[in-house]
ZASEGU-775486 format. One record per residue: residue number from 0; residue in three letters; x, y, z of N, C-alpha, C in turn. Coordinates in nm, 2 decimals, m for minus. Layout:
ATOM_k_r_n.X_n.Y_n.Z_ca.X_ca.Y_ca.Z_c.X_c.Y_c.Z
ATOM_NUM_Ala_X_Y_Z_X_Y_Z_X_Y_Z
...
//
This chain:
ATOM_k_r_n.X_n.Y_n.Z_ca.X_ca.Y_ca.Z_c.X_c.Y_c.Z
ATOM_0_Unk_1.09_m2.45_m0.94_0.97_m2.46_m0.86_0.97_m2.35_m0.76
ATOM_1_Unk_0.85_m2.30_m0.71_0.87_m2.15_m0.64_0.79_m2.21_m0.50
ATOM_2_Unk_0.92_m2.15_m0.42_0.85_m2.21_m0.25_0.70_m2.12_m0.20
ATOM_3_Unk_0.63_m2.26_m0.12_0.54_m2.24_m0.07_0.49_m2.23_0.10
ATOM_4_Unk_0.47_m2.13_0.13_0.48_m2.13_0.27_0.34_m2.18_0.37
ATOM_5_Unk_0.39_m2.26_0.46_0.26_m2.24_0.52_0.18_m2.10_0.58
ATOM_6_Unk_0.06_m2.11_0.62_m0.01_m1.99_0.67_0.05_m1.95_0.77
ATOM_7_Unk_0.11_m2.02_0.87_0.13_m1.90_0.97_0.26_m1.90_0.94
ATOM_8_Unk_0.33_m1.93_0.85_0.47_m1.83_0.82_0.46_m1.74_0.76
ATOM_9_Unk_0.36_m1.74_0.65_0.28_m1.65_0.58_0.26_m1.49_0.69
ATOM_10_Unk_0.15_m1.55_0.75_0.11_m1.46_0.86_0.26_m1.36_0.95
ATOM_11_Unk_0.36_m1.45_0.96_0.47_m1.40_1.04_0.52_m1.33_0.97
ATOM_12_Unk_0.55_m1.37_0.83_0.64_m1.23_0.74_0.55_m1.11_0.76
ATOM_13_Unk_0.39_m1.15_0.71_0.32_m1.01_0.69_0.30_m0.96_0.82
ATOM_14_Unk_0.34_m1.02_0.97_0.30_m0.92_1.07_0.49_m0.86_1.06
ATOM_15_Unk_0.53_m0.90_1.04_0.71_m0.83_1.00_0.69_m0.69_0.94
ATOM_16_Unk_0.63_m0.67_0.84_0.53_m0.59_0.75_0.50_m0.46_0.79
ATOM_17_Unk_0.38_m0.52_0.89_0.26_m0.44_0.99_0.36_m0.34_1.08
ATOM_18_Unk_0.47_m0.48_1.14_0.56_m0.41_1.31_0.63_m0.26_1.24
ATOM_19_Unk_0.68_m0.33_1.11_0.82_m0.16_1.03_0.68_m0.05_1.00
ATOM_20_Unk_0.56_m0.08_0.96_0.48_0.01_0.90_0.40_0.12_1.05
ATOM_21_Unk_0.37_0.03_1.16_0.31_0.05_1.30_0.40_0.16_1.35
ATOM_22_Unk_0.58_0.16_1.39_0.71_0.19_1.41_0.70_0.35_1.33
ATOM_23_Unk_0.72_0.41_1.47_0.73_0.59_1.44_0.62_0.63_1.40
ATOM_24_Unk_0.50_0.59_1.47_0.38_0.65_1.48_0.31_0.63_1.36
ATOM_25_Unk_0.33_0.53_1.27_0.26_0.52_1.15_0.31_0.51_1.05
ATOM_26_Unk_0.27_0.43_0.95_0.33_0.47_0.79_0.26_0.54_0.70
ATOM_27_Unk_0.26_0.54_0.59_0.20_0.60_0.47_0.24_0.51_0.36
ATOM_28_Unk_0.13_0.52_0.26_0.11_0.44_0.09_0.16_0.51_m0.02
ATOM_29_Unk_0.24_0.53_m0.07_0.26_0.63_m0.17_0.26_0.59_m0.35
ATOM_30_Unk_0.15_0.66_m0.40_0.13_0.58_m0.54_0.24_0.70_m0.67
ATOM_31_Unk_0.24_0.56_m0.71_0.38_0.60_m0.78_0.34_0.60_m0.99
ATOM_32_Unk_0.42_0.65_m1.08_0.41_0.63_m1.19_0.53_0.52_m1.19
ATOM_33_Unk_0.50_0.42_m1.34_0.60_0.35_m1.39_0.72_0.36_m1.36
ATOM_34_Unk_0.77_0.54_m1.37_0.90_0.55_m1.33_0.91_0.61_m1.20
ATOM_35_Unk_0.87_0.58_m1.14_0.86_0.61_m0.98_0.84_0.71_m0.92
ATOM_36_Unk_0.80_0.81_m1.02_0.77_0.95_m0.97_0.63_0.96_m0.89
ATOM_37_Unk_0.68_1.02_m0.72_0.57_1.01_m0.64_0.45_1.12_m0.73
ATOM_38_Unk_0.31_1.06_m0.71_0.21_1.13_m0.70_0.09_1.16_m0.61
ATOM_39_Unk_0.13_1.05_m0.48_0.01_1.11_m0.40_0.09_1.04_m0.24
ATOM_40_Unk_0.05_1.06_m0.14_0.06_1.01_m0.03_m0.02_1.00_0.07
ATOM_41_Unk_m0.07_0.93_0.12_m0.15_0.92_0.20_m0.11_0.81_0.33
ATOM_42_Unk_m0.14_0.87_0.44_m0.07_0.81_0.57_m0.18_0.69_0.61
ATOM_43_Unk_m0.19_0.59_0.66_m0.20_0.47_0.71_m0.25_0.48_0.83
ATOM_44_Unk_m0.30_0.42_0.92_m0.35_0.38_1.02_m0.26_0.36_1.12
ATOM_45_Unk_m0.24_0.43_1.28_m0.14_0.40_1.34_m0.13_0.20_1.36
ATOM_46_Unk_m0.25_0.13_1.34_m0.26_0.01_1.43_m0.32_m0.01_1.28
ATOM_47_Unk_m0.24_m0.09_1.22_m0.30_m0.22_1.08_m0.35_m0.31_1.14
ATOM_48_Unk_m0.49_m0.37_1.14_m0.46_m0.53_1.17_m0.39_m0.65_1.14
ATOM_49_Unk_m0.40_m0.71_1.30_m0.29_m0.83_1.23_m0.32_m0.94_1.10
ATOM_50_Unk_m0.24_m0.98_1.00_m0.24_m1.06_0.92_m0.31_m1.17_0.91
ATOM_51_Unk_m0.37_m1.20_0.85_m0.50_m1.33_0.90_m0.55_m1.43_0.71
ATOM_52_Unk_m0.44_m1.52_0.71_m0.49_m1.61_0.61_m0.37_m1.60_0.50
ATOM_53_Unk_m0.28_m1.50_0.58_m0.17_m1.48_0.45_m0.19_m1.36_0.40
ATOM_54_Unk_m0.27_m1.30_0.47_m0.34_m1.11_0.42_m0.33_m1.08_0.48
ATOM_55_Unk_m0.27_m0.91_0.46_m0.22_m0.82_0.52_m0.33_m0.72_0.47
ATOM_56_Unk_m0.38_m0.65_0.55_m0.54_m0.53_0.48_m0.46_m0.44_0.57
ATOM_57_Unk_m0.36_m0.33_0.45_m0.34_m0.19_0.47_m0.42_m0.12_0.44
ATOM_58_Unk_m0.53_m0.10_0.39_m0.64_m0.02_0.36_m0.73_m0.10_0.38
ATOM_59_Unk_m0.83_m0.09_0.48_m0.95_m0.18_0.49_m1.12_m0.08_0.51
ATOM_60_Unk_m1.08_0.08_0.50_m1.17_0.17_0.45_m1.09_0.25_0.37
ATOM_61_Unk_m1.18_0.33_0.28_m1.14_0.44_0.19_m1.09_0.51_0.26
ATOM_62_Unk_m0.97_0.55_0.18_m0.85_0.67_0.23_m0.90_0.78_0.12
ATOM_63_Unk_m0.88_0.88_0.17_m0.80_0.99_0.08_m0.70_1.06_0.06
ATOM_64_Unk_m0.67_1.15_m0.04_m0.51_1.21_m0.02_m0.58_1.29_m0.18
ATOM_65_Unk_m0.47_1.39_m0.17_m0.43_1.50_m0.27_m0.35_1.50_m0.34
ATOM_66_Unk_m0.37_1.46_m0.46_m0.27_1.44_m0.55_m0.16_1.54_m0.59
ATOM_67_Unk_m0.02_1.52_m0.58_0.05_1.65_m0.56_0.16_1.63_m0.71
ATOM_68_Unk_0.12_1.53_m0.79_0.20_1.48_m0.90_0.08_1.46_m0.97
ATOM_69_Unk_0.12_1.44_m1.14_0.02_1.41_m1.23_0.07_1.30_m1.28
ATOM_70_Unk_0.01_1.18_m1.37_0.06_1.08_m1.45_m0.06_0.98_m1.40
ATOM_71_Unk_m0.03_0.87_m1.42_m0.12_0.73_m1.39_m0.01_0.63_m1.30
ATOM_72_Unk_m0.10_0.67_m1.17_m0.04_0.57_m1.12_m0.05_0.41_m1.12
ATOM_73_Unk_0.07_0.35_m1.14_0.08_0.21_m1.23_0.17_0.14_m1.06
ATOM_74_Unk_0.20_0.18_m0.97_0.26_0.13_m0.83_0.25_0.17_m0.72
ATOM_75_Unk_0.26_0.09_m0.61_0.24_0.19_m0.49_0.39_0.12_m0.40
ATOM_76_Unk_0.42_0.21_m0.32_0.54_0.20_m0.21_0.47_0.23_m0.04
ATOM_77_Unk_0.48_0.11_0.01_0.44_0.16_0.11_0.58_0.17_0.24
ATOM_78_Unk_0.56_0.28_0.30_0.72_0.34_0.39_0.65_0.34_0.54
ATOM_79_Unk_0.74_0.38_0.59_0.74_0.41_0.74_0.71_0.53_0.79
ATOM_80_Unk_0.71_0.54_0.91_0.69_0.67_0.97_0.81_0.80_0.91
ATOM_81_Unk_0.94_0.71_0.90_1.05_0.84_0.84_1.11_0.77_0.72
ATOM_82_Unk_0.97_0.76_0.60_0.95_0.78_0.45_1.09_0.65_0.44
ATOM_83_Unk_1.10_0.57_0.52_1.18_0.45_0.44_1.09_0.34_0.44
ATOM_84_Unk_1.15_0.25_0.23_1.05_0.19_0.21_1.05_0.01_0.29
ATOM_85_Unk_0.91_0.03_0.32_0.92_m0.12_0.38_0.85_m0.19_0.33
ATOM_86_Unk_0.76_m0.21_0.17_0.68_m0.35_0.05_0.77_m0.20_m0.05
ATOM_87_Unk_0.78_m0.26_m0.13_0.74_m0.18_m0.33_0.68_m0.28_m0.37
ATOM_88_Unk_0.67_m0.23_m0.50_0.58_m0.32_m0.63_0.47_m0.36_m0.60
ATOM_89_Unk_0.39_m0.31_m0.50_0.25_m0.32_m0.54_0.19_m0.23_m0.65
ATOM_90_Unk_0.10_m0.33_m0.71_0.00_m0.31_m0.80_m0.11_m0.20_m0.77
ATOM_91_Unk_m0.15_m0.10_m0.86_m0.25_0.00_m0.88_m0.35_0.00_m0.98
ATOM_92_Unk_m0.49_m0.04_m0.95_m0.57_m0.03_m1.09_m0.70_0.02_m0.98
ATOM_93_Unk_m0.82_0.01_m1.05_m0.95_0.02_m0.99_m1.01_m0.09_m1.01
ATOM_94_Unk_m0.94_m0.25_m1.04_m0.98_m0.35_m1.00_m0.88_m0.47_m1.01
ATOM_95_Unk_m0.91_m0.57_m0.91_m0.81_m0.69_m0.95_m0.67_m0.63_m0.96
ATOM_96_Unk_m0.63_m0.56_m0.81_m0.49_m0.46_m0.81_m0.45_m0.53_m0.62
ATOM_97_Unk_m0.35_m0.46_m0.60_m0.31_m0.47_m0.47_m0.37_m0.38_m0.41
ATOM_98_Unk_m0.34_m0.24_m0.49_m0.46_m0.15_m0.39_m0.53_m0.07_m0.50
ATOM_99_Unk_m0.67_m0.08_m0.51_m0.79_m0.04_m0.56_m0.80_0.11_m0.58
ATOM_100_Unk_m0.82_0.19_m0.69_m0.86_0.33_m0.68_m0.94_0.35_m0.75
ATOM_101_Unk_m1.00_0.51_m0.70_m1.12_0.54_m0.79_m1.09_0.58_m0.95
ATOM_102_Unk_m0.96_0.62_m1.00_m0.92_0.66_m1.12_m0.77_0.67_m1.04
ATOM_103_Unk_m0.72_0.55_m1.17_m0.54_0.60_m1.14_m0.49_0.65_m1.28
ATOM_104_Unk_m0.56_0.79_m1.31_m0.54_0.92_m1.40_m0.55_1.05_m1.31
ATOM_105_Unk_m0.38_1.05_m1.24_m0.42_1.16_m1.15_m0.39_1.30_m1.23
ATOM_106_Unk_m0.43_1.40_m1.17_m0.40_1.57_m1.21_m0.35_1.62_m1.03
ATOM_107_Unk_m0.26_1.74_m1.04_m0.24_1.73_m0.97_m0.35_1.85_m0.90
ATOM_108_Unk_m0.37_1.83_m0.79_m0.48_1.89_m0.68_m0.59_1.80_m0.66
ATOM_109_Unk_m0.62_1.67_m0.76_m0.73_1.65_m0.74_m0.72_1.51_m0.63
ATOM_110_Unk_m0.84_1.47_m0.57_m0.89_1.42_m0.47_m0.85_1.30_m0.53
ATOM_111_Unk_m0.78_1.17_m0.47_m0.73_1.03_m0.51_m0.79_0.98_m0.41
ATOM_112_Unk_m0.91_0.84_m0.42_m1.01_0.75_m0.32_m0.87_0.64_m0.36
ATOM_113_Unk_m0.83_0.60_m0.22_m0.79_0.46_m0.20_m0.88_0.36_m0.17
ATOM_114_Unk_m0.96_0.31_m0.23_m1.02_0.22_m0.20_m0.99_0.09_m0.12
ATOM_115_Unk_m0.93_0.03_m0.12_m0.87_m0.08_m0.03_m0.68_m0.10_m0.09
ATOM_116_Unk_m0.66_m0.18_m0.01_m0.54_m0.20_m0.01_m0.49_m0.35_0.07
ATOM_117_Unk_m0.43_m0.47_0.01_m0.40_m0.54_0.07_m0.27_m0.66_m0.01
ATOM_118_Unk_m0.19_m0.71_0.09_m0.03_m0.75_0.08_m0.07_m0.89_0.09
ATOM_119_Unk_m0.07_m1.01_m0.01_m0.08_m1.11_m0.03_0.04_m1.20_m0.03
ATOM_120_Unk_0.11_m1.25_0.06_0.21_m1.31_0.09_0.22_m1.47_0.02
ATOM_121_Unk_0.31_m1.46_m0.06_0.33_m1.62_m0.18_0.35_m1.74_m0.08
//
């Protein structure tokens, strides 16, 4: 049987989350292929909002970033201000994903829309 948390313990891990991602002036998203090879990065918002329902909204407007890797991104890693990671294994699709894109068939130079992004705590 897999434990169930209430909401506001919920809420306390994902503001745990927010504090490592907020720490050194910001974090960044970085979308990854299968085998983890980075392909794009894109930096984060100094101030995430706090956690609210068990949701964490790292992306709550379109980001952009420049794709500097090719492949399809299939993961994302989100790190800290000095690139250590603090979630992996989030999900990448342009729908019903952890964080939403406009095409995760990147090339490299071209323009990557992060559509949203958000950390759902079990």
């Amino acid at each position: 049987m897999s434990v169930n948390y209430v909401t506001t313990v919920k809420d306390a891990r994902l503001e745990a989350v927010r504090a490592a991602l907020n720490a050194g002036g910001g974090g960044h998203i970085q979308l990854q292929t299968g085998a983890a090879a980075a392909l794009v990065n894109v930096l984060l918002e100094t101030v995430i909002a706090a956690p609210s329902g068990g949701v964490l909204t790292v992306i709550g407007t379109a980001k952009q970033g420049t794709a500097t890797g090719a492949g399809a991104a299939s993961q994302a890693v989100l790190q800290d201000g000095s690139s250590a990671n603090v979630a992996t294994g989030l999900t990448v699709g342009t729908a019903a994903a952890d964080v939403i894109l406009n095409d995760v068939n990147l090339v490299i130079g071209s323009q990557v829309t992060l559509n949203s992004g958000t950390i759902t705590s079990p």
